[in-house]
Structures are given as C-alpha cells and as structure tokens.
C-alpha positions in Angstrom: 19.3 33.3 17.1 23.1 33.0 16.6 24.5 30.7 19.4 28.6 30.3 19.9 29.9 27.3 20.2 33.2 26.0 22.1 35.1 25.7 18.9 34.7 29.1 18.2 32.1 28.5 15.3 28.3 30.2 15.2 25.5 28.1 13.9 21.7 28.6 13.7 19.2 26.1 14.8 17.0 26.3 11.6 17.4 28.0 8.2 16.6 31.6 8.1 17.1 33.1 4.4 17.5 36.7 5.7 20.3 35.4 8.3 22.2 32.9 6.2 22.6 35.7 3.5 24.1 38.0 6.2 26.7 35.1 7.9 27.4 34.4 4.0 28.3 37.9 3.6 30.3 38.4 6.6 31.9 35.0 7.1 34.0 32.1 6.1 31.1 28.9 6.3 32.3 25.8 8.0 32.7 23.0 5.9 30.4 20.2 5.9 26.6 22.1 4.3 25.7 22.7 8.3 24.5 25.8 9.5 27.8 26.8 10.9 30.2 29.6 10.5 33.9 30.4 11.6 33.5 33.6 14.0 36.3 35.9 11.6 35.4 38.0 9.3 36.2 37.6 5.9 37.7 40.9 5.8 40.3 39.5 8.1 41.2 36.1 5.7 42.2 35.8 2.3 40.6 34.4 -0.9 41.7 32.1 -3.2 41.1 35.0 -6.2 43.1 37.2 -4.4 46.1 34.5 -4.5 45.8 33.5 -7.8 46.6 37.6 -8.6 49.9 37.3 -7.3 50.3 33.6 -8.4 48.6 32.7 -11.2 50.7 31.1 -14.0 54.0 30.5 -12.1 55.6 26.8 -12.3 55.4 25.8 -8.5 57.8 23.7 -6.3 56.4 22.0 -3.8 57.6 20.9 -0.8 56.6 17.8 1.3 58.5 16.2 4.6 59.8 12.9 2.3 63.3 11.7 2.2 63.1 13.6 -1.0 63.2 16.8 0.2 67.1 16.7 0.7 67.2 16.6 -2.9 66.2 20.5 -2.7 69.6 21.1 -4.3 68.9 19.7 -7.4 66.1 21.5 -8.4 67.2 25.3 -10.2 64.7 27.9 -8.5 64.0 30.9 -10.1 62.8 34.2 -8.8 59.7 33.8 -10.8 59.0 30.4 -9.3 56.1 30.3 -6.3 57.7 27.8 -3.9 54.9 26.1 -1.5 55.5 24.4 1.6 53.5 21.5 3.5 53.9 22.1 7.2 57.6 22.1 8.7 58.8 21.5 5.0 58.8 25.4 5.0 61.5 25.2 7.6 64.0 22.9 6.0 67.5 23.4 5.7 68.7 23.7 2.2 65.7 25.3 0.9 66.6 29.2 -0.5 63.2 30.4 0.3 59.6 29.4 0.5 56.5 32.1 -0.8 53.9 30.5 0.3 53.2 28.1 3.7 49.7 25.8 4.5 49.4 24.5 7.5 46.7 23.4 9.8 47.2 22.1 13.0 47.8 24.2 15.5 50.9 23.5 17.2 52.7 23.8 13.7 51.2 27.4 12.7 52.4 28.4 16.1 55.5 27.4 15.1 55.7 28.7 11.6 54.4 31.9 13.1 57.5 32.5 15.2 59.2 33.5 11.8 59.8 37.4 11.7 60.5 37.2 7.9 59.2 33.9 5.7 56.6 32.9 3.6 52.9 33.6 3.4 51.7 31.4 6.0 48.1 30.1 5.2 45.5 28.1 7.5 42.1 27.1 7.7 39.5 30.0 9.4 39.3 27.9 12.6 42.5 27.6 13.5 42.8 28.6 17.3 46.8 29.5 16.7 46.0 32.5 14.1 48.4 35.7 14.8 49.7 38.3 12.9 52.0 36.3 10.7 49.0 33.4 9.8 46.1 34.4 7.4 43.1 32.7 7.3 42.0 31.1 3.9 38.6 31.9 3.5 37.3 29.4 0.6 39.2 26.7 -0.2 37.9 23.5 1.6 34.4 22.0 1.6 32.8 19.2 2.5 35.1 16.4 0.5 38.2 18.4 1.7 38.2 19.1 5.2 41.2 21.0 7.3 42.2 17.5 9.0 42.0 15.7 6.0 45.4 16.6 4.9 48.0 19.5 3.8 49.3 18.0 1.1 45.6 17.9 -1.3 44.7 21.1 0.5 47.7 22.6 -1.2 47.6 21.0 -4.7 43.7 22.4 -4.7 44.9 25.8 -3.6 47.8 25.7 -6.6 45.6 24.5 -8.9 42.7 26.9 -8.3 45.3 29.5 -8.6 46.2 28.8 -12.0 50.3 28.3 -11.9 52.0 26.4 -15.2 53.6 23.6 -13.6 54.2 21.2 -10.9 57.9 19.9 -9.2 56.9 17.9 -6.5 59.9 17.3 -4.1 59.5 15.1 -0.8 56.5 13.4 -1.6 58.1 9.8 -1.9 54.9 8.5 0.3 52.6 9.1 -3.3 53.4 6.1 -5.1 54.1 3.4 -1.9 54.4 2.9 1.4 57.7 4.7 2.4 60.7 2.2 3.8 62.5 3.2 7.0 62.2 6.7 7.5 58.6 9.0 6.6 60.1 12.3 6.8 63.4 13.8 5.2 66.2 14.1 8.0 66.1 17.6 7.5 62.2 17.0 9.0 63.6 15.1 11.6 66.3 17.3 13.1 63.3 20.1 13.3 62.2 17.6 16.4 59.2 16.5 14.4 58.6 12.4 15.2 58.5 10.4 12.2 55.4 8.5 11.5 56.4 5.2 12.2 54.0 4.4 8.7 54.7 5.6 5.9 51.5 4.2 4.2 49.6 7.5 2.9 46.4 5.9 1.3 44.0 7.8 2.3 46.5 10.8 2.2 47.1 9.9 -2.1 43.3 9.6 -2.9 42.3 12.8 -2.0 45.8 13.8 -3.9 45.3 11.8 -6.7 41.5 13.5 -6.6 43.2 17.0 -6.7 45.6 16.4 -9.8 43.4 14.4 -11.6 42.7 16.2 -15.3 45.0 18.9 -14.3 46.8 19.9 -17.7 50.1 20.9 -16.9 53.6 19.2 -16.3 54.2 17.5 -13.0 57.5 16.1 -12.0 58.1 14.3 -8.6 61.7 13.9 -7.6 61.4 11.3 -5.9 60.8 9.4 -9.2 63.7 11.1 -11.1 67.2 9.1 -10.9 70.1 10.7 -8.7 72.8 12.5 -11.1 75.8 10.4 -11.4 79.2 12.0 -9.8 82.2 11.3 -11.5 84.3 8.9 -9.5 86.8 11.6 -7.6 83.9 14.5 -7.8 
C-alpha cells in the first residue's frame, strides 16, 4: 500500500519489486535509499540529460552571494556563456543576465518565481513553493548530497554532470577561509537578505571541494584574482 505522508512524499512499508519498478518509473525517489518518493511526476520535472543538451560544453560563470560578486563587472560574458546563479545571486545588481537559477528553500524560490522573464529556475522535487516559473530537478541529489545540504555543491554537480568547458567562480570568497566582516556581497544585502553573522563555510567547502575534485577543466575564482589597477586620475 502507498501511504502519503505530510511532506508530500509516498513511501511503502516493505519492498515490493512490482511497485518499486512502477514509483521508479513514474517518480523522482527521495534521497536517502528509503522507500520514499516525491508525489510529482517526472513528466512534470527535468533531467539532468535534458540540461546538458542545451548546456553541455559552455564555459560557466557562477554566481555566489560573496563580497565578490560586485566584481561582476570585470568578468567579459559572452552570449555563449551559461551563467548559473546560487539563490538571490540571480537577482543581483550588476549582473547582465543569468540562464540558469538553483535554489532550494522555499521562501527564495518564491521569490525567484515572482520573475516574469529570468533564468531557468531549478529546485529540488519537494519543494512546497514549485509554480509555473520553478521546475523540478528530477535526478541530481542522492544520499551524500541532500537538498539542505547546500546550493553551492548542488550546482557545481549539476554543471559538472552537464559537461560545460570551464569554471569562473565569482562570489565565493567563503571557499578558501572564513570570510571577514561581511558574508554576502552588498548587492546581497540591499535584496533584504540577513548576512550570516559567520562566514565559516566548512561543511559548505567539503561537499564543494568533493564536487570539483578530478574535474578537468579551468576554474578561476575571483575572489583570488588581484583588482586591476586604475591609473591615478582614471
């Protein structure tokens, strides 16, 4: 017997080949190797091999809420860049455009979602805040990768998976140390969006480091590169 549950997952009691083969077919699993199932139906979400047909072999910039995200401006962004945003990165000032959107908790989608025009806003399959502007991922986190465990790694795994040439990592100071004074980029901040108060990502730059590890192509992160100089006057 199928049984709902509050969270808007189905789960069996006991393993039943004939029914696990059906839910398989007809929905995204919940992570974790339990029983469980989001209640959408993967007709409704969209797969990572669908993604890496539009995206595959592109050089990516990606966006994270660091004080490094107001150096935007220096990076040149061409129309065959894929430019992926973290959260309320997507909304930053200063930023042409954004493709491509993750986000997973559900006050954020809902706000990402008020855009009429934007990027491709992705989240996980049991996201309560899912409209017409939010698709559902279908396959991309598991049990070592969970929704809540982080945008940033859910991202890189997504990019990755898809295939694209190259990494530019901008606002994403948080990576190497524990940030000083402010988390997020004032460009974050003016959103509304309360800095952290800690900028120590540790757990946060495992599961990154776990994600780019043995990845083979060229990463840059700005917040590593030195400021250009401007002539005295300029």
């Amino acid at each position: 017997m199928i049984r709902q549950l509050p969270d808007g997952s189905m789960m069996i009691p006991r393993f039943d080949a004939v029914t696990v083969a059906h839910l398989d077919r007809t929905y995204p699993r919940v992570p974790g190797g339990e029983l469980r199932w989001w209640n959408r139906p993967l007709s409704a979400c969209i797969s990572v091999a669908e993604l890496r047909e539009r995206f595959s072999g592109r050089r990516a910039v990606v966006l994270g809420k660091g004080p490094s995200l107001e150096r935007i401006r220096e990076v040149s962004i061409y129309d065959a860049d894929l430019v992926a945003a973290v959260n309320e990165s997507a909304l930053a000032k200063g930023v042409p455009r954004v493709d491509l959107a993750l986000a997973v908790d559900p006050p954020v989608v809902k706000t990402l979602a008020k855009l009429r025009e934007g990027p491709l806003l992705l989240t996980d399959p049991g996201c309560a805040e899912l409209t017409e502007r939010a698709t559902a991922l279908s396959d991309l986190w598991d049990s070592r990768l969970r929704p809540n465990s982080g945008c940033s790694p859910a991202l890189l795994r997504l990019l990755r998976r898809v295939g694209v040439s190259e990494l530019v990592m901008v606002g994403f100071d948080g990576f190497d140390a524990p940030t000083r004074g402010a988390t997020y980029a004032g460009t974050i901040l003016a959103l509304g969006v309360k800095d952290r108060g800690n900028g120590d990502f540790g757990s946060i730059n495992e599961m990154i480091r776990a994600e780019i590890d043995g990845w083979e192509v060229p990463i840059t992160w700005l917040h590593r590169e030195p400021k250009p100089r401007v002539p005295k006057g300029g």
